[in-house]
C-alpha atoms as a printed R data frame, in Angstrom:
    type eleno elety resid chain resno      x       y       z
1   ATOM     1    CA   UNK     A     1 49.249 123.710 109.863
2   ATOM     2    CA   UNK     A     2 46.000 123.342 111.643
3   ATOM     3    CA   UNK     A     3 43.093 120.706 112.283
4   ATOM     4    CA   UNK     A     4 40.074 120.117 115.276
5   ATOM     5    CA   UNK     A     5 40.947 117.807 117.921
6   ATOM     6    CA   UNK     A     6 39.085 116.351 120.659
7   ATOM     7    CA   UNK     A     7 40.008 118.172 123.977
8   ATOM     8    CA   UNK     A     8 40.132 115.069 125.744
9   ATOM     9    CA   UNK     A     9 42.616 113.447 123.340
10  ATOM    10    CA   UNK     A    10 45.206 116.270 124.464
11  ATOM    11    CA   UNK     A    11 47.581 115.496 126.987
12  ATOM    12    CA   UNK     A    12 49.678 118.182 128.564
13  ATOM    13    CA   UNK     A    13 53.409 118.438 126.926
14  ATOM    14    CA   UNK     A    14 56.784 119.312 128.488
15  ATOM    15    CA   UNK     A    15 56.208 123.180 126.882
16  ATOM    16    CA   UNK     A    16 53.715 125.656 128.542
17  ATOM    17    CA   UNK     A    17 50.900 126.043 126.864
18  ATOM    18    CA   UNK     A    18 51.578 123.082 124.302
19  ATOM    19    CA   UNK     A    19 49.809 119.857 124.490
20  ATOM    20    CA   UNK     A    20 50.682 116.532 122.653
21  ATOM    21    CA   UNK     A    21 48.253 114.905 120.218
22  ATOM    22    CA   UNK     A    22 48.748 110.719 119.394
23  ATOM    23    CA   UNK     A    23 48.747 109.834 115.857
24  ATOM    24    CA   UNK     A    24 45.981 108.205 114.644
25  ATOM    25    CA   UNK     A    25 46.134 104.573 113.921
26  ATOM    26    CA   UNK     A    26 42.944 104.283 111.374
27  ATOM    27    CA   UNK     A    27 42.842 107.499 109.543
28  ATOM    28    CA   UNK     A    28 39.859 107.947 107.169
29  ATOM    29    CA   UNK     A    29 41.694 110.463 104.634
30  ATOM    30    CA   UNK     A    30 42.628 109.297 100.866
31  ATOM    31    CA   UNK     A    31 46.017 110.312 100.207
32  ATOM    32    CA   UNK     A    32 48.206 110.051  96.759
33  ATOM    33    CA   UNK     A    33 51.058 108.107  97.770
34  ATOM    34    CA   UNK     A    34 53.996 110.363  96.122
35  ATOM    35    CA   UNK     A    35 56.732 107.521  97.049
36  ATOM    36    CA   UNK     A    36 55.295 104.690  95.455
37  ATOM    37    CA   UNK     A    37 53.601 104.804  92.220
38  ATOM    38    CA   UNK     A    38 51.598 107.614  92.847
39  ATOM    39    CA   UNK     A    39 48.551 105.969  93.284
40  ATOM    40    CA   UNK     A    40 45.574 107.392  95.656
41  ATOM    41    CA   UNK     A    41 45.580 105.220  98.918
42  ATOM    42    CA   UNK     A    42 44.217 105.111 102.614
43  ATOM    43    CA   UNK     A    43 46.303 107.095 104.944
44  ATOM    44    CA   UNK     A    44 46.086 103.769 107.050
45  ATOM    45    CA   UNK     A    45 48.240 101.807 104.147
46  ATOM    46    CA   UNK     A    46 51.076 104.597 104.509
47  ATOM    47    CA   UNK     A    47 51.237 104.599 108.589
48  ATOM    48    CA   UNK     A    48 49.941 106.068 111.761
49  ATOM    49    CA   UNK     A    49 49.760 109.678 111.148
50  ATOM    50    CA   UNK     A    50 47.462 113.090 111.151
51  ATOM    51    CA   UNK     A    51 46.016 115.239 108.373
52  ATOM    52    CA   UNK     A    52 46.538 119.015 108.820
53  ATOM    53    CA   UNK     A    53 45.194 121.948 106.743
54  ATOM    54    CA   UNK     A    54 47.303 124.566 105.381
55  ATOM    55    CA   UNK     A    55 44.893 127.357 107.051
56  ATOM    56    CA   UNK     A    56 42.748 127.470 109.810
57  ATOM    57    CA   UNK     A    57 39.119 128.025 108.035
58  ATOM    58    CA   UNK     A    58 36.780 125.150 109.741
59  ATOM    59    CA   UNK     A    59 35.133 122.176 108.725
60  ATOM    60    CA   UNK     A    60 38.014 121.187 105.923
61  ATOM    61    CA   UNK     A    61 37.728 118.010 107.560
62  ATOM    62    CA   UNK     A    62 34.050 117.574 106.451
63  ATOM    63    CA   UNK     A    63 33.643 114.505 104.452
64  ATOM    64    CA   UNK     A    64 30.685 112.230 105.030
65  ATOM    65    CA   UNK     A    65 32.585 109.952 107.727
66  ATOM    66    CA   UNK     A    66 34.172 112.849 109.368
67  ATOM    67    CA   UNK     A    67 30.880 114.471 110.018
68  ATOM    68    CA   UNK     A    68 29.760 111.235 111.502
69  ATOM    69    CA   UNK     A    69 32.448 111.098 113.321
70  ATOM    70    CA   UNK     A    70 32.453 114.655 114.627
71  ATOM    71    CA   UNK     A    71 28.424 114.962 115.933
72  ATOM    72    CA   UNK     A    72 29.053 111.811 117.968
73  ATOM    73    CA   UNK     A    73 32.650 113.150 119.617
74  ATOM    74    CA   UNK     A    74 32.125 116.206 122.051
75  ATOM    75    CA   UNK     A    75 34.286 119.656 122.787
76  ATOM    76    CA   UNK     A    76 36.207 119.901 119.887
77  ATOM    77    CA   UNK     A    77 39.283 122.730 119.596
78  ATOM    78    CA   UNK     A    78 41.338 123.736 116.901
79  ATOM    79    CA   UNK     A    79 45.432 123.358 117.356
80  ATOM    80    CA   UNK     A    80 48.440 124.331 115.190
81  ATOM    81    CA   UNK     A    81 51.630 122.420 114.143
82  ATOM    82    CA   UNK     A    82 54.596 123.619 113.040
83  ATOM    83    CA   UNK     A    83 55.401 122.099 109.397
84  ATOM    84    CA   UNK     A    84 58.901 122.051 110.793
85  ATOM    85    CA   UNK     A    85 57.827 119.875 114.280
86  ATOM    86    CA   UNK     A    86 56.308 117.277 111.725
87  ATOM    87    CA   UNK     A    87 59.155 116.652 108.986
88  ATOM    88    CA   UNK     A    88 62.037 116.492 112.151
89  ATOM    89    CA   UNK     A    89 60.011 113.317 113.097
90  ATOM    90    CA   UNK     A    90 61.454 112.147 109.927
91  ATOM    91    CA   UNK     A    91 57.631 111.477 108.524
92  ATOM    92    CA   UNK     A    92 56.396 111.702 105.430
93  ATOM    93    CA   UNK     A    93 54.419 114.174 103.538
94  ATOM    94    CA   UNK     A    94 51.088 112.939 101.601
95  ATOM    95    CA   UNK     A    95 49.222 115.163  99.948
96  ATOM    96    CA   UNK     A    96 45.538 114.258 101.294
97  ATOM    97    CA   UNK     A    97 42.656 113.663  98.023
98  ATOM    98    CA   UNK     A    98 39.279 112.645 100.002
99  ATOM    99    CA   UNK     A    99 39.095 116.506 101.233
100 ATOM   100    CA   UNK     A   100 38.350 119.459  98.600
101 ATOM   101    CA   UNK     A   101 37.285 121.978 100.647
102 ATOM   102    CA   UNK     A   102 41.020 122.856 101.885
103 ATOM   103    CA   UNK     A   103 44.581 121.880 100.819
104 ATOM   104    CA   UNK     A   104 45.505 119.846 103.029
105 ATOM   105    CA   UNK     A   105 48.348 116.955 104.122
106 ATOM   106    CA   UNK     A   106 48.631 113.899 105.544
107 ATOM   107    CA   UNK     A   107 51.711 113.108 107.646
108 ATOM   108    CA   UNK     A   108 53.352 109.881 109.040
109 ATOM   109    CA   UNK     A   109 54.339 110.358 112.605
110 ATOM   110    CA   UNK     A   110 57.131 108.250 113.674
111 ATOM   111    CA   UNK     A   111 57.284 109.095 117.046
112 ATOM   112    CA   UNK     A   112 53.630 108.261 117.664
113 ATOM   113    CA   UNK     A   113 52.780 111.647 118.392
114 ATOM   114    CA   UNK     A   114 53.048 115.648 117.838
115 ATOM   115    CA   UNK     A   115 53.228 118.854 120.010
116 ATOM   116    CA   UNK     A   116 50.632 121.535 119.293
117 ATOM   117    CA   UNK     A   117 49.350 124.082 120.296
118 ATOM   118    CA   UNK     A   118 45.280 125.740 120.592
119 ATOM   119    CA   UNK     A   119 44.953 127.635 117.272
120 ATOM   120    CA   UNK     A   120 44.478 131.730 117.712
């Protein structure tokens, strides 16, 4: 699974080469919340969490916020997840609605945070 990240909101994790990204607390994605009654929602209603794609083609992030969002932040990288790193955190899956360009998933992280790694 794959999405950009700021560089600066990396911090350094116990395994070489892998760095730990914090789960955002105000996401901006729609999601359809598959647990309740199926509903679309704000991320932010189902928990602190990140939205990854399934592939690493850029800009599936752009919506009209995100693009906002992404010419006032500065060096930008792409990182991978393993699906398996995010469901042992015992979070939940969402599939994400506000973004068409790419399938793409919003998860709940639990522990506040996930390891990843720069994208190749």
């Amino acid at each position: 699974m794959y999405r950009e990240a700021e560089r600066a909101s990396l911090t350094p994790a116990e395994t070489p080469g892998a760095y730990r990204l914090a789960a955002n607390a105000r996401p901006s994605e729609s999601v359809v919340d598959i647990y309740g009654p199926g509903y679309v929602v704000q991320a932010e209603q189902v928990g602190p969490g990140l939205a990854f794609a399934e592939s690493a083609s850029p800009n599936w992030q752009e919506t009209m916020e995100l693009r906002a969002l992404q010419a006032a932040s500065g060096d930008r990288v792409e990182v991978e997840v393993r699906l398996e790193d995010l469901l042992r955190q015992g979070g939940l899956m969402y599939p994400v609605e506000s973004v068409t360009v790419e399938r793409a998933w919003y998860f709940t992280l639990p522990q506040g945070s996930i390891e990843v790694r720069e994208a190749r």
